[in-house]
C-alpha positions as CSV (number, residue, x, y, z in Angstrom):
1,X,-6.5,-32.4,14.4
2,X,-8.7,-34.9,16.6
3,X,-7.8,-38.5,17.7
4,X,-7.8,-41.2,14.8
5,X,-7.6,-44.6,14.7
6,X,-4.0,-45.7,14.3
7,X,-2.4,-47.1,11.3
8,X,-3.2,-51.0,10.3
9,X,-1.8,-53.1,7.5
10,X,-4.4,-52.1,5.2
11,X,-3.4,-48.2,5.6
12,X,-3.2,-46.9,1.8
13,X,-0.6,-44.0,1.5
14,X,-2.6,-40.8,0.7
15,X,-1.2,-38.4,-1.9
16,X,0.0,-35.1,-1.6
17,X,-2.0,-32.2,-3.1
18,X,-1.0,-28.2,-2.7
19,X,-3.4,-25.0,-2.3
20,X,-1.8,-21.8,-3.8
21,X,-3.4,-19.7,-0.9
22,X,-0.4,-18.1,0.1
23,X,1.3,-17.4,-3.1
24,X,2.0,-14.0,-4.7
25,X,0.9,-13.1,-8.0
26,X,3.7,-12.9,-10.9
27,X,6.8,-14.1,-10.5
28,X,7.6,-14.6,-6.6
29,X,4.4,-16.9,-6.8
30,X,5.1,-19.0,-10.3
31,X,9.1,-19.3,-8.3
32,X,8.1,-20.8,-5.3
33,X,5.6,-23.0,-7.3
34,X,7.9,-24.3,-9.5
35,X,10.2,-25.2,-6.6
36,X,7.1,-27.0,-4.7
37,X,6.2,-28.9,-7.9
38,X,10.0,-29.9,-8.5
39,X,10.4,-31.7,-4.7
40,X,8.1,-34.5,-5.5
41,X,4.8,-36.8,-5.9
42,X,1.9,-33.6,-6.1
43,X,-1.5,-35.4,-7.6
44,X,-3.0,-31.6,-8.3
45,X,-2.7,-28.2,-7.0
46,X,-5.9,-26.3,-6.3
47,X,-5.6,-22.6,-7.2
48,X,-7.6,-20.5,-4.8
49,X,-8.9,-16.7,-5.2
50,X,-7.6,-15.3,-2.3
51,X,-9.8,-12.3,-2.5
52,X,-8.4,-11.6,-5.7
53,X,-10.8,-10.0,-8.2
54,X,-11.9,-11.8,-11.7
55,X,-9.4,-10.3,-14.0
56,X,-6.6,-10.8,-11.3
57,X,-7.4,-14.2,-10.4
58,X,-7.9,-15.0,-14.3
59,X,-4.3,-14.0,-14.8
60,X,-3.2,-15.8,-12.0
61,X,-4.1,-19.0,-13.3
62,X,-2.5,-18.1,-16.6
63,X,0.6,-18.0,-15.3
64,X,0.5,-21.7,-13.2
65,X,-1.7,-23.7,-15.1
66,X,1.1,-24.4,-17.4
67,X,3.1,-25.0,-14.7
68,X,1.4,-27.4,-13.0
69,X,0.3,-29.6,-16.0
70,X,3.9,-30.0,-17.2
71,X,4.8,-31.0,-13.9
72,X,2.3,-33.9,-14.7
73,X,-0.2,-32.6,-11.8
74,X,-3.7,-31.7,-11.8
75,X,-4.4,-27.8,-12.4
76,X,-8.1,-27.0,-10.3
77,X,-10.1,-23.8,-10.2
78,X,-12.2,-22.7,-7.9
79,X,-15.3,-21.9,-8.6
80,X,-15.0,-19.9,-11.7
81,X,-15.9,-22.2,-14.7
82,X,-15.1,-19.3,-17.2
83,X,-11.5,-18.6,-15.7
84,X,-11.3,-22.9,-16.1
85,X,-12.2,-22.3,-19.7
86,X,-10.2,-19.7,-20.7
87,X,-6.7,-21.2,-18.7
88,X,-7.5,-25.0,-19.7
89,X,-7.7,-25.9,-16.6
90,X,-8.1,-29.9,-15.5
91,X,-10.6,-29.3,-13.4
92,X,-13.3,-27.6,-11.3
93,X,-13.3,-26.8,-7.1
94,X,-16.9,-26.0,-6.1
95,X,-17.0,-24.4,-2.7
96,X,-20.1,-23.8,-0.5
97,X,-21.9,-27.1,0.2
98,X,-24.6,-26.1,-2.6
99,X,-26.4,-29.9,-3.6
100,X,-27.3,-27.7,-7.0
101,X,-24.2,-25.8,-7.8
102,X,-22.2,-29.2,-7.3
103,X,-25.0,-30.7,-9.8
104,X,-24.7,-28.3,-12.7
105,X,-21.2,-28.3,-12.6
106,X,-20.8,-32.1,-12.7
107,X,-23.2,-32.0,-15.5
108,X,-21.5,-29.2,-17.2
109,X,-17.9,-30.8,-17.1
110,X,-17.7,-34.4,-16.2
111,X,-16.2,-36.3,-17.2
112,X,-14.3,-34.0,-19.6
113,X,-12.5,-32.4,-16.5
114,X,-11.9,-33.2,-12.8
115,X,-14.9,-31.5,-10.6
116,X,-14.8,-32.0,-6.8
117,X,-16.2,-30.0,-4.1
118,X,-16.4,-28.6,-0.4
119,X,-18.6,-26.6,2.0
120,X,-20.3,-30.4,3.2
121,X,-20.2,-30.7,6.8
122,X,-22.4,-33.6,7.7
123,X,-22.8,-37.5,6.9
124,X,-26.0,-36.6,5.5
125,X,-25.0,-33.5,3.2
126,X,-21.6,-35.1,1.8
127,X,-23.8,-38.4,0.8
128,X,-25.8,-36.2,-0.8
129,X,-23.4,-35.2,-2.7
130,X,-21.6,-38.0,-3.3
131,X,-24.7,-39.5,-5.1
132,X,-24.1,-36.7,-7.6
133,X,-20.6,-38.4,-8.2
134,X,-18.3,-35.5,-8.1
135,X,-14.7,-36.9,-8.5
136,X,-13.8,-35.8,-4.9
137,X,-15.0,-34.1,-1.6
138,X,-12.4,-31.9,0.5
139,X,-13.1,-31.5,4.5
140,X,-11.9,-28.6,5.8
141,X,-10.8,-25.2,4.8
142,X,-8.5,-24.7,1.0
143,X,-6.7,-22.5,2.9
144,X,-7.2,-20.3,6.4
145,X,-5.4,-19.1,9.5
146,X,-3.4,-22.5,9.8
147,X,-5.1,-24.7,7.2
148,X,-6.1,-27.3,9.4
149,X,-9.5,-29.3,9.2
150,X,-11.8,-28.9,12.0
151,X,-12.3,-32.2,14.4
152,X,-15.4,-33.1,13.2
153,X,-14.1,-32.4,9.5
154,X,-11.6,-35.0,10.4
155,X,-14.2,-37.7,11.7
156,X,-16.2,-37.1,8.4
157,X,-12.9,-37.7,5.9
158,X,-12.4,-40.7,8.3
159,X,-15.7,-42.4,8.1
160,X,-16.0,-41.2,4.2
161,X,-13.0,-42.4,3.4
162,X,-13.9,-45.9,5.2
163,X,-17.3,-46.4,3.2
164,X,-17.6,-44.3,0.3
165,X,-15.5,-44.7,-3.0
166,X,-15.6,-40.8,-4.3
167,X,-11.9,-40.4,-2.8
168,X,-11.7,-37.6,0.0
169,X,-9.1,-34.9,0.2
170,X,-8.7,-33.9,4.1
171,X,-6.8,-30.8,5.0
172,X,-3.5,-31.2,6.5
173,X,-2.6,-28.6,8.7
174,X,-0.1,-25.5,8.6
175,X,3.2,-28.1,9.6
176,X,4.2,-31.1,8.6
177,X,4.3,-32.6,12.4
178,X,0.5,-32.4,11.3
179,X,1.1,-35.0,8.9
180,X,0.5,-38.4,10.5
181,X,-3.0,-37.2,11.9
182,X,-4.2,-36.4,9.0
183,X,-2.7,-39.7,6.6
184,X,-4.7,-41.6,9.7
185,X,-8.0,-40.7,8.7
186,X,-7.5,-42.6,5.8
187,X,-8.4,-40.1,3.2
188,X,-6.8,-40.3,0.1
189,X,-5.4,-37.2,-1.1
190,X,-4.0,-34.6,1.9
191,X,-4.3,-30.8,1.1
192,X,-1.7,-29.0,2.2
193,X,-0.9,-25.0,1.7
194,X,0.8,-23.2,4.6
195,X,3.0,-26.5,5.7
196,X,4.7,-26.3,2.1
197,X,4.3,-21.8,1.1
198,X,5.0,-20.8,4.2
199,X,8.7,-21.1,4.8
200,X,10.3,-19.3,1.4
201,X,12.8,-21.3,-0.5
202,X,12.3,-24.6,0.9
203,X,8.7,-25.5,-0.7
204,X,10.7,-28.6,-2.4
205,X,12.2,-29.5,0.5
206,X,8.4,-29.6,2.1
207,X,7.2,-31.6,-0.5
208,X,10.3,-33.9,-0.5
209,X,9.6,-34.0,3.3
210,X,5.9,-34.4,3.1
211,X,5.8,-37.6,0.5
212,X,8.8,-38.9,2.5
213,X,7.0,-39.0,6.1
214,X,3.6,-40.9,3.7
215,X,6.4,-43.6,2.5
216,X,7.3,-43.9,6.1
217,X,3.7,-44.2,7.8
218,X,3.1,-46.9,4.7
219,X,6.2,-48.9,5.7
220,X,5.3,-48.5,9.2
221,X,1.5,-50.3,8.7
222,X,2.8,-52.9,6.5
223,X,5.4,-53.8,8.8
């Protein structure tokens, strides 16, 4: 994480969201979902691929969409509008910074379902997209090596969160001492994968954790 501007009165407590990067297929993975979902506040859980194939990734979703909607959160696919079809699906993740894919998509689905995107990595390409009016833009990676945003993805969720009003969703890091950084920037929504899936059996304790240190920070600016 880079330097942000610290926490004023008119901080606005971001919500948590959860990347299923890590998580095994079948039952291990529905198991430690289910726990994750159970520990608290999560706005929407964004299934990636994970180098899975179609019919793999297809049956993936299967499995946690139901999950996730009857835990009153937002179910998001990546990229494959015919797997969010099939699984009913609340939404579409469009990854690669393409101005045109991000277009057709919005076109295609909105407003019936949720469709954000990623892959912008200047001021210039993400108000470009934001003109399309996706529901969202993530900065920074759905999931990677420790599933933190880059420093100048930071900046961008920071000054996008400051002047735009499509809300942002910044990744949070692989730990939750990561946290504060990234509820700085003022982005809305925080993504976070490793720092909840990577310790198994205490993914509702993370989450529990996670939404407890946001009520803090909030407490904190209003003070």
């Amino acid at each position: 994480m880079t330097d942000v501007n610290p926490m004023t009165a008119d901080f606005v407590r971001p919500r948590l969201m959860l990347a299923t990067t890590l998580l095994a297929d079948g039952d291990a993975g529905r198991e430690a979902l289910s726990r994750a979902l159970a520990g608290g506040d999560v706005a929407s859980v964004i299934l990636d691929p994970a180098g899975r194939s179609d019919t793999a990734y297809q049956a993936f979703a299967e499995v946690l969409v139901p999950l996730i909607q009857e835990a009153g959160a937002a179910a998001i696919v990546v990229d494959d509008t015919r797997c969010a079809g099939r699984v009913r699906a609340d939404g579409i993740h469009v990854t690669g910074g393409s101005l045109e894919v991000l277009g057709e998509a919005i076109a295609r689905f909105s407003p019936k379902a949720i469709v954000g995107a990623s892959g912008f990595h200047t001021r210039h390409e993400a108000l470009e997209a934001g003109e399309r009016m996706p529901d969202y833009l993530l900065f920074g990676p759905i999931g990677g090596e420790d599933d933190a945003a880059s420093p100048a993805d930071v900046d961008l969720a920071s000054w996008w969160a400051a002047i735009v009003e499509v809300p942002a969703i910044l990744s949070g890091g692989g730990a939750l001492e990561d946290l504060p950084a990234a509820a700085a920037s003022g982005a809305e929504f925080i993504l976070l994968s490793r720092a909840v899936f990577g310790g198994e059996g205490r993914e509702g304790e993370a989450v529990a954790e996670a939404n407890a240190l946001f009520d803090a920070l909030e407490q904190s600016a209003a003070a």
